[in-house]
C-alpha positions, 0 to 999 in steps of 0.5 A, spaced: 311 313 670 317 317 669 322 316 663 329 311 665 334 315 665 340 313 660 345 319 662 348 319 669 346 326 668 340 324 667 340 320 673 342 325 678 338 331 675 331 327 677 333 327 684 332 332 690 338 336 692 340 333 698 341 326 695 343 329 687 350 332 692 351 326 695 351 322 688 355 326 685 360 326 691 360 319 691 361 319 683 367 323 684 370 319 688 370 313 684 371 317 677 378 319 681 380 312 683 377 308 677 382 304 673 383 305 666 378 300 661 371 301 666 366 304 663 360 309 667 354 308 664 346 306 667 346 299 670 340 296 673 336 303 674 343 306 677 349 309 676 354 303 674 360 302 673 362 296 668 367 293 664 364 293 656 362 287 652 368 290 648 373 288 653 370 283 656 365 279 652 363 273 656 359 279 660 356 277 666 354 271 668 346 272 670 345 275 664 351 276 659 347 281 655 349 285 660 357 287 661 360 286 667 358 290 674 364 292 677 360 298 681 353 301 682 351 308 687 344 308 687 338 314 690 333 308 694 327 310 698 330 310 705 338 310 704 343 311 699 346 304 696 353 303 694 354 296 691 362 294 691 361 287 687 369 288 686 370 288 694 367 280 693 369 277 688 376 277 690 377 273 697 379 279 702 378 284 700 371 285 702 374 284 710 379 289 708 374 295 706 370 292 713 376 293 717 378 299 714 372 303 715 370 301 721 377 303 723 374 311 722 369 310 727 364 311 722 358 306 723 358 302 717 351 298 715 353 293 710 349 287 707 351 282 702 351 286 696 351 294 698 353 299 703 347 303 706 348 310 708 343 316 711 348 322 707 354 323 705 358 325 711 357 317 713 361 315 708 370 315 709 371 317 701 379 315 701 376 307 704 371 307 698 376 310 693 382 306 695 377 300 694 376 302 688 384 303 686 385 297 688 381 293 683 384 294 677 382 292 670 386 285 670 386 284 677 377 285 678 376 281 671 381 275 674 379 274 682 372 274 677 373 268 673 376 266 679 370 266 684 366 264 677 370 258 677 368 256 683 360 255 682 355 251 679 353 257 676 359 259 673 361 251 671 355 251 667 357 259 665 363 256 662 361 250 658 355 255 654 361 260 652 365 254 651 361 250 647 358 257 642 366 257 641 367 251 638 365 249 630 360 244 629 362 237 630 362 233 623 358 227 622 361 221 624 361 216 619 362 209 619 365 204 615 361 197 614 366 190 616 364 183 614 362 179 621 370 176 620 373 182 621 369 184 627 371 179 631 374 182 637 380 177 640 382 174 646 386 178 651 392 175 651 392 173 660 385 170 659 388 166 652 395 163 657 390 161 663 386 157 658 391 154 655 395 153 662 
């Protein structure tokens, strides 16, 4: 078996010509359009786009070793991946990209985590590069926690990154009473109707 890349370069350069051109055309196109604070780097066994632990150190709620995805572009067997999680999380924003590419003309294969395309002449650049710069840092991080907060999953999420913030809970002690002193007392309604 082949060694995993740890480069985008590395990436690129394992792949034939035609499918190497189409990633680095699309690569381009987001490297232009990617706001400050994200990172390019290996994601999942693709090229990824992310937000650094260093930034955001919750990191991903699926498994937070790894940072927050933002993106991805992907070589797969029979077509080319492009994974948008920034059109997703934040609500619209994934109908607005639909809308905006179908309105190229161009045939558009989209899924519920990707964009699936043949070459890259199937692709609109100035839709994906805008999609792209629209979702700031801040902007993607929010509609993230936001969308999070709406699920079990990041409830749970939420307790555990809660619960590693906090010190450990002193012991609680408890001071012995006599019998006397424990005897709770009457509410003062139930003591009038019995006198009355």
């Amino acid at each position: 078996m082949a060694k995993a890349p740890a480069t985008p370069e590395e990436y690129l350069a394992a792949l034939p010509e035609d499918r190497r051109h189409a990633l680095e055309v699309l690569r381009a196109t987001i490297l232009k359009n990617l706001g400050k604070g994200f990172e390019e780097g290996i994601q999942y066994g693709m090229i990824g786009y992310f937000v650094p632990h260093s930034v955001y150190p919750n990191g991903y709620h699926c498994d937070p070793r790894q940072p927050l995805p933002f993106a991805s572009i992907a070589s797969q067997k029979s077509h080319i991946g492009i994974y948008l999680f920034c059109i997703y999380t934040e609500e619209g924003e994934a109908e607005r990209f639909r809308e905006e590419w179908l309105a190229t003309g161009k045939r558009l294969d989209m899924g519920k985590s990707c964009v699936r395309v043949k070459k890259i002449e199937d692709v609109p650049l100035d839709v994906l590069g805008r999609a792209i710069k629209r979702a700031t840092l801040k902007r993607f991080v929010a509609s993230y926690e936001a969308s999070l907060a709406s699920t079990k999953a990041g409830q749970a999420a939420r307790k555990m990154a809660s619960a590693a913030k906090k010190p450990a809970a002193k012991k609680a002690t408890t001071k012995q009473t006599s019998p006397k002193k424990a005897v709770a007392k009457k509410p003062a309604a139930k003591a009038r109707a019995k006198k009355g």
